[in-house]
Every structure is written in structure tokens, then in C-alpha cells.
N, C-alpha and C positions, 0 to 999 in steps of 0.2 A: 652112127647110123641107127643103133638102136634105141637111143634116146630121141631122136628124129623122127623114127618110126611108131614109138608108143605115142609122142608128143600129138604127132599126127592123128594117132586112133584115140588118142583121149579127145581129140580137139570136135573130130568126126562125130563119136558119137554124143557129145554135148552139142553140138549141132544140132544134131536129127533128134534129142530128145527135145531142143529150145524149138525144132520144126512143130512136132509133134504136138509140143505142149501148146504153139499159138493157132493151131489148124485148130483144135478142140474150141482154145478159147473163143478166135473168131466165129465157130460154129455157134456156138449157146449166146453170141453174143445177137445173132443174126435172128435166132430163135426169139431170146428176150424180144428184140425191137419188133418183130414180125406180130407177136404176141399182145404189145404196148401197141402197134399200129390198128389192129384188130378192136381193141377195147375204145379206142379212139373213134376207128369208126363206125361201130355198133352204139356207143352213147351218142355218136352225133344223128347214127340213125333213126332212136329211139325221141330225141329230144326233138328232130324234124316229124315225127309223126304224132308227139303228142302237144306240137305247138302248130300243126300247120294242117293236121288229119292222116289218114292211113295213106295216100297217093303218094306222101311226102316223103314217107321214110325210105324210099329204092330210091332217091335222089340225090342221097348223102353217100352214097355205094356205086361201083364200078358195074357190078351186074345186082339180078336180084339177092335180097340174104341169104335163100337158102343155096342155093350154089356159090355165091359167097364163102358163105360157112364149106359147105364140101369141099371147094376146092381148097382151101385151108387144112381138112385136117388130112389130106395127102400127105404134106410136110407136115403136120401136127397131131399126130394120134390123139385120141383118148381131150381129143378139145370139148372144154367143156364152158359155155356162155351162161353166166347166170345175171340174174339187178337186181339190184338191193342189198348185192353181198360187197363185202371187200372191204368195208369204211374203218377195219381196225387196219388196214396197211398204210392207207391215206395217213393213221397218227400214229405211225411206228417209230420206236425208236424217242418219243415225246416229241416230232415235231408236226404241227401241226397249220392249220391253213391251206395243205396242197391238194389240187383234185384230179391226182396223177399217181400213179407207180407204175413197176415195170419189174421184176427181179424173179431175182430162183429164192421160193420162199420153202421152209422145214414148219410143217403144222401140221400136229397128231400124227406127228409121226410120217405122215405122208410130204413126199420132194416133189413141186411142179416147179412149172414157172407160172408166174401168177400176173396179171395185168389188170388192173383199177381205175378207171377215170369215170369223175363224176361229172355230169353238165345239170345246171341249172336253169329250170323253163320259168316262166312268168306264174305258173301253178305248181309246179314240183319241181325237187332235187331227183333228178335222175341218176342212179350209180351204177356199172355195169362191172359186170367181173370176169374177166377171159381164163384159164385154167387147164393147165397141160401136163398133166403128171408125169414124172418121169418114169418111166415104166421102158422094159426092153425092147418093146414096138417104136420108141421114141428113139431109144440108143442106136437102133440098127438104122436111123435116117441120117445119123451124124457123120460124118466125113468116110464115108465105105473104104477108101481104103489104107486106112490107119491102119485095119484090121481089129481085134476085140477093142474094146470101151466100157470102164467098170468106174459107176460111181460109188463111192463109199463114203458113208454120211459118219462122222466121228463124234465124238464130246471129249471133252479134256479128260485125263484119268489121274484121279488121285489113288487109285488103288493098283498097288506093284503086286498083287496076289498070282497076274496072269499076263505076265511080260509077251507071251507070245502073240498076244491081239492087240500091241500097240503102236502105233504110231510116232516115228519121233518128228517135228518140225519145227526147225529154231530154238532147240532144247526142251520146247514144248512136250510134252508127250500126250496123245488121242488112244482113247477105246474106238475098236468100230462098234458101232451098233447099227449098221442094214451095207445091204451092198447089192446095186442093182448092179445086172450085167447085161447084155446083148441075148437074144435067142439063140443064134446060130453061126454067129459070125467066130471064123479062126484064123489063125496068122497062116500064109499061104507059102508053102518051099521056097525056101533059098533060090534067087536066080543066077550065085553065081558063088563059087568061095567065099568070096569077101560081104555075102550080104547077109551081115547076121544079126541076131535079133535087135531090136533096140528097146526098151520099156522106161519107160518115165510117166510123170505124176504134174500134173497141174491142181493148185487150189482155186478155187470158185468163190465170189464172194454169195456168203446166202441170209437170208433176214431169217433166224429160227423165233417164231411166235411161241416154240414149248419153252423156251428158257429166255425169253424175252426180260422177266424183273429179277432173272439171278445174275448177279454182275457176276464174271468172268467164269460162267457155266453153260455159254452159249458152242450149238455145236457147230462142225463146219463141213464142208463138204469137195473133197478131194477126187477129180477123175482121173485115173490110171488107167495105161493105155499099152499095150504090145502091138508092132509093128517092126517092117524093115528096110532099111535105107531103098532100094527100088520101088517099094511102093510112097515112099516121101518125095524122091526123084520124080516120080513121074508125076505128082500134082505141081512137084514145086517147077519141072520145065514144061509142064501140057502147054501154059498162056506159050511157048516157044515155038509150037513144034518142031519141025525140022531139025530148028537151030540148036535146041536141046542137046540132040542126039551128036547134033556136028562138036557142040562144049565140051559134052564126056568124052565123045573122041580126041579131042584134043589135050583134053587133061590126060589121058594118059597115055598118047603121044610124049606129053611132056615128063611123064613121070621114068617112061623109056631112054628120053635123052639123060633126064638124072642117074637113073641107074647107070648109064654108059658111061656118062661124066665121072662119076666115080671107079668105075674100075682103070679107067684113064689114070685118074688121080691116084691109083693105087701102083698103077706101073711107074707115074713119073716119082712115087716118093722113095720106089727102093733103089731109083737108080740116082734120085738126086741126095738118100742117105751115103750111101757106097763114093757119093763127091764131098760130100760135107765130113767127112769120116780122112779122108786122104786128107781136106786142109786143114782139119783140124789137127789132124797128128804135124803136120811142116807147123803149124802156128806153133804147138806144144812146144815142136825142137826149137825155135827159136825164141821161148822164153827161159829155155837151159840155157843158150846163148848171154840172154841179157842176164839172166840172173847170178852167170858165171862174171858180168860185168863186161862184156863185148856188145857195147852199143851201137856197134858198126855194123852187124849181122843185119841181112833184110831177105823178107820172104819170096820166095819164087813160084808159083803157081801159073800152069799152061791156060787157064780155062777164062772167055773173058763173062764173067759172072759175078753173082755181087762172091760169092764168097772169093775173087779173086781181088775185088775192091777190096775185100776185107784185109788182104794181105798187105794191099796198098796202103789202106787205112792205117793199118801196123805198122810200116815203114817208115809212114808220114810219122808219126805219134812215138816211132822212137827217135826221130830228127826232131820233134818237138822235146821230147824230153832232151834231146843232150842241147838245145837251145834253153828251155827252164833253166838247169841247169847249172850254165853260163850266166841266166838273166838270176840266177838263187845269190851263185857270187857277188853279182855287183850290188844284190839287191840290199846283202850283209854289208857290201863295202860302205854300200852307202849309209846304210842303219847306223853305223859305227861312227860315221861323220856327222849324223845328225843326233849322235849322243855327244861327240864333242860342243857340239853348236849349242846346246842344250844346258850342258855345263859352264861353258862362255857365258851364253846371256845369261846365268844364274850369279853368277860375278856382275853382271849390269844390276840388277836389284839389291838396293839398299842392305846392308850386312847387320845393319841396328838401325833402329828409331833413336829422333833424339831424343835426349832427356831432360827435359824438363819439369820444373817442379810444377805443380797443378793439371799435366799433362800427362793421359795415359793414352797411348797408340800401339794398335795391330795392324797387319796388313797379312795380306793372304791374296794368292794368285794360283790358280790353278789349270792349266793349259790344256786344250781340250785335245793338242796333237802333243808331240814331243818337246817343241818350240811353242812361246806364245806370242801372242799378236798386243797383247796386253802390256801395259809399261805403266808402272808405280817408282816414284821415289820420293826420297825426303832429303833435302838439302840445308846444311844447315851455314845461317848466313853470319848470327853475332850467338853470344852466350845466352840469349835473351829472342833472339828470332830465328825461323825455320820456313825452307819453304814447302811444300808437297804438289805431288803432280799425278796424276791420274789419266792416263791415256789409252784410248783403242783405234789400233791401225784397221786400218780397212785390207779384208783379204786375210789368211790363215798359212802357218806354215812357215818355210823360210821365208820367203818375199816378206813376210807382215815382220817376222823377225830381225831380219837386216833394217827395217824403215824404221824398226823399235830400237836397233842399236844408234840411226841416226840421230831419231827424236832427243836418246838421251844427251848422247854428246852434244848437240845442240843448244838445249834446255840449261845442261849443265855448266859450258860456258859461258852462258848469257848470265845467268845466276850469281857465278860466282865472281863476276865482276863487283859487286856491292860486298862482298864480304869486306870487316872492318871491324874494329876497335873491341873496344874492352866495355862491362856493364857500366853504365854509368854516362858512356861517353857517344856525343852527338853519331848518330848515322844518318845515310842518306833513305831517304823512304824509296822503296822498289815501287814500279809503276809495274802493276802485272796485267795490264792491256799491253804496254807495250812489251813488255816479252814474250806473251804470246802472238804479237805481228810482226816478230823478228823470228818467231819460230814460223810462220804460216810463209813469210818471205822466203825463210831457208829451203822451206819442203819445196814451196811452188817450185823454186829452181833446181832442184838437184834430182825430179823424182818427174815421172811422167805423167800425161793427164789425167787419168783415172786413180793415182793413188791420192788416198787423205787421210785423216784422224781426226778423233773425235776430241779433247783436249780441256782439263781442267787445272787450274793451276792459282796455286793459292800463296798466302803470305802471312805468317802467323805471327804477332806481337807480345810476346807474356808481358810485359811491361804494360801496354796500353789496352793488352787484353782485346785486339781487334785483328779482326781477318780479312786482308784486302785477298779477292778471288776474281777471277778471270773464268766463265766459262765459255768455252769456245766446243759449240753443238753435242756435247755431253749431256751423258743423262744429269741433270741435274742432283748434286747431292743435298743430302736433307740434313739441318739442323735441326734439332727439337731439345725443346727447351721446357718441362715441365710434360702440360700439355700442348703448349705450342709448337708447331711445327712448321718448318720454312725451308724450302727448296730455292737453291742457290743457283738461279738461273740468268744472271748480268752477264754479259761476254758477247758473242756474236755469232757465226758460223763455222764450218768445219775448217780447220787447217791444210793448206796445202793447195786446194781447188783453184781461187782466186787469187792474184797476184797484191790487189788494193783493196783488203778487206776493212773494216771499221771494228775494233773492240772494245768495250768500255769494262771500267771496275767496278764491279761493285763492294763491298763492306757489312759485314758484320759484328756487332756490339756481343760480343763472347759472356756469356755467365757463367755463374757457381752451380753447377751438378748438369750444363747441358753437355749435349751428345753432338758428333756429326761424323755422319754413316756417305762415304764415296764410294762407287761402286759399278762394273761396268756394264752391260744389257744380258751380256751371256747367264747373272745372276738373276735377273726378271726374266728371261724369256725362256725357261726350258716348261714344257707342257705338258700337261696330266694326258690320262686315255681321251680325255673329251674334248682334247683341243684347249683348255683354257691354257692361259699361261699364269705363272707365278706371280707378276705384277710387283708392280713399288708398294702399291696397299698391304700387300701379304707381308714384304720385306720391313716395312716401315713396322707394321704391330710385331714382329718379333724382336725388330730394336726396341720397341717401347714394353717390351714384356720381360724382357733381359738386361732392362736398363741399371739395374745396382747389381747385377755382372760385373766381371770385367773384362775390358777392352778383348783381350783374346776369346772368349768365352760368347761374346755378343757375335765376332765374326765368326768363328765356327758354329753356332746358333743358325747363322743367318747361310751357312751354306751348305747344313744339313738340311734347313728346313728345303732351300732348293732341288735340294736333289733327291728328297722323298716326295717333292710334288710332281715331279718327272716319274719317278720310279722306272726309271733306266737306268741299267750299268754306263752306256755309252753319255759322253757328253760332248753336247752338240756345239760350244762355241767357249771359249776359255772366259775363266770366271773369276773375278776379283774386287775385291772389296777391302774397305780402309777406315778404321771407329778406330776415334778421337774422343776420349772422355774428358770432361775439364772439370777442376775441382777449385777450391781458394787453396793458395799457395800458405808456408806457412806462418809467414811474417802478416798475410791478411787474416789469416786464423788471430794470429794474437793482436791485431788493430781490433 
């Protein structure tokens, strides 16, 4: 209430000083024009009689000039018409061409308002000067009942000699030097306790001719004002009448219902603490309860109120807890079982590469849940050939794990049927289109419409040094050879979808010191803060920057570099990757 209350009387009399300070302004501003009107139409008076003769000049004017002029300086003391004069305001300020002013001018020290227009006859420049000095006979016509009206004409102060006649505005600091005030006018008794004084200041824009060519020595001129909220009241509701009166009574009608409103609110809070206080102490007792471990206790309260919700709310929430609880066990049971699943399929993943001579292999697979959806192997078919397989199931988790333990046994059996002989000795060539449409065959049947994989699967010759590959809808792997670089894209579509799919093989011519990098999307697709992704380009230049690495050293390269382009802990889809370095074996070394 008492911050409500100051809030309100700071608010009030920033008000009635912002009242105050715009009644002045629109007063001087009413003066200026009245002023500018004047010079207007005395030069037009002047320029009809010395271009048409003397009949002419009461013709340009509403009555004759000299009453004219009188009834003018009613509202204008101290009016003073001259011609000839004025033509340094016309080029004030350096601009020049205009045959007009209007303003509150500071010259020799003397404050009017000053009004300029010049007319042009076919034999002379006419110029007329209108001239109203500010003087206390002027101040006492300005808004009566503001109450006093004090202009005080300032210049900047460089001199801190005599703090106590300065002015501060906008860090600014002003000397005064004059101060017109009112004859006679004073602030009139309070009309009621609350009308107390108000006082504030408006500045004035004014043209000073004495400090005109010193830049920033020009003075200004500030009117201050004392008055009181009912005399601002009564100009700001007079355009009302009546209605005025009916407003204030209504404001504080309404200010009576606030005050009520709140001592209401005062009675409803001691008796709704004296309630919040009883169920707070039953809640207290029943977290001894739980804390003693009696998850069973639940709260009793007569009252139906929220703080009786609240008790129900409690009740609910310790039935929720001992259902957590129950869902925490199984949730362990299960965590437990998907560490086993976890360790199984870690037994589906190749336990070595093979070895051959001219041949360096890594692989690496990293799952982005417990289980991965991800399937690499190396199968080895004679002493001299091997096969490799790179696959992504579609879907995440167990379901992609289970379809990854099918792939392999599938893959595996199909495979192993061409194993055979000794080096030296004929084998049969593996067709790896067709093993991958003996694989697409097995999935379409044993798995539902929406499951597939994406499927690469290769055949590697150290003998004739060639790779028959099959890719079926994989990201294609890249061999690079030098500079050259070649992505292994022959095969056909995804495995699994369709029952009569078409695959063909394609073949690569293997050389001395190339590379090829197998890899599945989770390793191009994790993305920076700006949305880019990783990309095969980013992947591809860190195989070819790492390329007299070795094979382990290129794959961990390449899945650092991943996961600094992310720069997230979490990862968002499991990641795996397979560099194959080839070199001359060493019976070609000594050929």
C-alpha cells in the first residue's frame, strides 16, 4: 500500500507538472502566432497602400489599423510595430532567402517575441517588425491560473565560483542572468489537504542575437511556474463542465471502494493464514510418514479448497511415487537385459580382420543407443579372398538389432557356401548381385512392410587384386587412388521393400598405396550449430589427409573429426566406418 501510494503521488505530480509545463507552452506558442499573424498583416497592409494608395491599406485588415493595433495589445502589452527593422532575423542562424520569422528572440539583453515578414512591391521591399517584450504586464496575461510565472533567461556556466545560481539541465549547467516575474500574481490556499503545491519548469526555444557567432555560448531561456493541482483541475475539466465534477466524484467513489477492498482483503488473509497454517502442519506430519518410509499414509483435510486439493494433490503424488517406483524396477530389469542384448550382438561383430598380405583393415562402429542398428563384417572365403558387408537397418534400438542379427545370419550362410580350397587351387567366382537378392528375398519374407536396410557387400581378390561390390541403396563407399577418387555406386535399391528387385555388380581394378573408406550416414549426417552437416566432402578430405596413417588411425580421424563438427555429447544415429589400405604384397615388391 505504501509503495502504491507514493507510486500514485509521484505519478500525480509528474502529471500536473507535464500539465503545467504544456498550458505555458501552448500559451507562448499562441502569443508567437498571434504575433507572426500581426506582421503578416501589417506588411500586407503596408505593401496594399504603397502599391494601390492610402484607401487600400484598411483593406488588407478586418477593422481599421489603429484599432486593429489596440485591440491587439489587450492580449499583447508593450506591442511595439516598426518597418525597416527585423532583416537580421530573416538571416539568422546563416540561413538565408526567407521573408518570414516568428520566435521569442534574446537582443541586448532585452526577451520579446519578435515577428518579421518582409513583402515585396513593384518599387520597394517592404519589411515590418512586430515586437512584444517580455515584461510582467505580459506574464500576468499567460494562463492566470497557473498562479506565479517566472522567466529566467540563463547562459551556460563555466565558472563553479558560485554553485548557488546555477542551473542544472541534462548535465548541462546555466548561470541565470535576468529573471522576469509576474506583478502581482501568488499561489492561492490549498482547497483541500491533498492540494499541494506543485512547481515545475519548461524550456523555451529562443534565437539569442547577443551570442549568435559564439558556438556553444548561446543563452536559453527557462519558464518556472508554481501552482496547485485544483487550479490545473479546473482548466484541464472547465471544456466538461458538469461532467468534470461528476469524474472527480467518481474517482474517489472509486478510490473508497479500494480502500474497502482492502481491508476486506486484510480480514480474508488472517483467516485464510490461521487455514494454510493447520494444512500445512497435517502435510509436515505426513512427510514424517513418508520419510519414515510409510508410503501408504495419505492426507485428511475438511475444507474443500485448493489447499485441500493440495492434500489430494499429495496423495496422488505419493501413489505416483510408489507406481515410479515399481516402473524404476522394471525399468533396471530391463536396462539389465539390454546390456545383455548389447554383449550378444557384440559376439555378431567380427572378432579380427582378415589378414592378408598387402591388406590393412579397421573397422569401428559406434552405437548411438545401447544396441546398434549398424552391421559390419568380414567373411573370409579362401586364403587369398574375403568378403565385407556394411549395413544400416532402418529404425533404432532393439527392433534394428534383432533385423541386424537376421542380416547376419543370412549374409553369413549365403557366403559361406563358396568357401573352398587351398592357394593355388581353382575356385568358384561369388556373384555378389546375387547374394545380395537372396538377401533382399530373405528380409521381404520374414520381416514386415516398412522394415529395410540399406546394404553393401563386397568381394575381395588378393590374387587378381579386384573387388567385385554389390551396392544396394548405401551410401556409396569411396575408393581413392592417388588423386583419384571413386565412389562405388553399381547395385540397385534398398533390401527388404521389394520382393523382385534387379541388382547388378560392379568391379574394381585395386592398386598399390590406394585407400577405400565404407561408412554408414550417421557418420556424414551429425550437424554443427548452423544446421550444416558433416558431408562426404568433409569425410573424404580427412581420408585423403590421413592417408600415410594407418588403417586404425584414418578411422578414428574420421570419427573425431565427426563428432567435433557436431560438438554434442549426445549422438544422434549410430556411426560406423571401414578403411581398407592396400599396398604390393611382398613377392610383387621383389618382382
Amino acid at each position: 500500500m505504501l509503495l502504491l501510494l507514493a507510486m500514485a503521488g509521484l505519478a500525480a505530480y509528474l502529471l500536473y507538472w507535464q500539465l503545467g509545463s504544456y498550458v505555458i507552452y501552448t500559451e507562448m506558442e499562441e502569443r508567437e502566432e498571434r504575433v507572426g499573424v500581426m506582421a503578416t498583416a501589417m506588411a500586407t497592409s503596408y505593401a496594399a497602400e504603397a502599391t494601390l494608395g492610402h484607401g487600400a491599406a484598411a483593406l488588407a485588415l478586418p477593422v481599421d489599423p489603429a484599432t486593429y493595433i489596440k485591440n491587439a495589445m489587450a492580449e499583447l502589452p508593450g506591442l511595439k510595430i516598426e518597418t525597416g527593422k527585423g532583416d537580421e532575423l530573416l538571416h539568422a542562424n546563416g540561413v538565408s532567402g526567407r521573408n518570414r520569422f516568428r520566435g521569442l528572440v534574446l537582443s541586448g539583453g532585452q526577451l520579446a517575441l519578435r515577428g518579421v515578414v518582409a513583402r515585396q512591391t513593384p518599387t520597394e521591399r517592404i519589411l515590418v517588425s512586430v515586437t512584444v517584450p517580455i515584461t510582467p504586464e505580459f506574464i500576468d496575461t499567460l494562463a492566470p491560473e497557473l498562479g506565479p510565472i517566472q522567466f529566467n533567461i540563463v547562459r551556460p556556466d563555466v565558472d563553479d565560483e558560485n554553485p548557488q545560481a546555477t542551473i542544472v539541465n541534462n548535465t548541462q549547467r546555466f548561470a541565470s542572468e535576468q529573471q522576469i516575474g509576474p506583478v502581482g500574481r501568488q499561489v492561492p490556499k490549498a482547497a483541500n489537504p491533498f492540494d499541494k503545491l506543485i512547481t515545475g519548469i519548461v524550456g523555451l526555444e529562443v534565437l539569442d542575437l547577443d551570442h549568435q557567432q559564439q558556438k556553444g555560448a548561446a543563452s536559453q531561456v527557462f519558464a518556472s511556474f508554481s501552482t496547485r493541482p485544483s487550479l490545473l483541475n479546473r482548466r484541464l475539466f472547465n471544456p466538461l463542465g458538469d461532467l468534470g465534477g461528476a469524474a472527480a466524484t467518481a474517482l474517489l467513489v472509486v478510490g473508497a471502494v479500494f480502500l474497502l477492498i482492502e481491508i476486506v482483503s486484510l480480514v480474508t488473509g488472517i483467516i485464510m493464514t490461521r487455514t494454510i497454517t493447520t494444512a500445512v502442519d497435517r502435510l509436515y506430519s505426513a512427510t514424517q510418514h513418508v520419510q519414515e518410509g510409510d508410503l501408504t499414509f495419505r492426507v485428511r483435510l475438511p475444507h474443500r479448497d485448493q489447499l485441500a486439493a493440495l492434500g489430494e494433490s499429495f496423495n496422488s503424488m505419493m501413489q505416483s511415487v510408489s507406481t515410479l517406483i515399481e516402473e524404476q524396477r522394471l525399468r533396471q530389469k530391463l536396462e539389465n537385459e539390454l546390456s545383455i542384448a548389447h554383449e550378444v550382438q557384440q559376439q555378431l561383430f567380427p572378432r579380427s580382420v582378415p589378414n592378408l598380405q598387402g591388406i590393412e583393415i579397421e573397422a569401428i562402429c559406434r552405437p548411438a543407443r545401447v544396441v546398434s542398428g549398424d552391421y559390419y563384417d568380414f567373411i573370409r572365403i579362401s586364403p587369398t579372398r574375403f568378403a565385407v558387408a556394411l549395413a544400416d537397418i532402418s529404425g533404432k534400438g532393439i527392433s534394428a538389432a534383432l533385423l541386424m542379427a537376421n542380416v547376419q545370419a543370412a549374409l553369413r550362410s549365403d557366403v559361406l557356401r563358396y568357401r573352398n580350397g587351398q592357394p593355388g587351387t581353382h575356385h568358384e567366382e561369388i556373384d555378389t548381385a546375387e547374394i545380395v537378392s537372396h538377401l533382399n528375398l530373405h528380409l521381404f519374407r520374414n520381416t514386415n512392410d516398412e522394415r529395410y536396410a540399406t546394404c553393401f557387400f563386397g568381394v575381395y581378390d588378393a590374387e587378381t587384386r579386384q573387388l567385385h561390390y554389390t551396392n544396394a541403396g548405401h551410401l556409396p563407399p569411396v575408393y581413392i587412388c592417388g588423386a583419384k577418387i571413386r565412389k562405388l555406386e553399381a547395385g540397385g535399391m534398398v533390401v527388404g521393400l521389394f520382393n523382385d528387385v534387379p541388382f547388378e555388380q560392379g568391379a574394381v581394378e585395386i592398386e598399390h598405396g590406394s585407400m577405400l573408406v565404407a561408412y554408414s550416414d550417421g557418420l556424414i549426417e551429425p550437424e554443427n550449430v548452423y544446421g550444416e552437416e558433416f558431408g562426404t566432402t568433409r569425410l573424404i578430405d580427412v581420408a585423403t589427409r590421413n592417408k600415410n596413417e594407418s588403417s586404425h588411425e584414418i578411422a578414428e580421424a574420421m570419427m573425431r573429426a565427426a563428432e567435433e563438427w557436431s560438438g554434442s555429447p549426445e549422438q544422434a544415429d549410430d556411426m560406423t566406418v571401414i578403411v581398407m589400405r592396400f599396398s604390393a604384397t611382398s613377392e610383387e615388391k621383389r618382382a
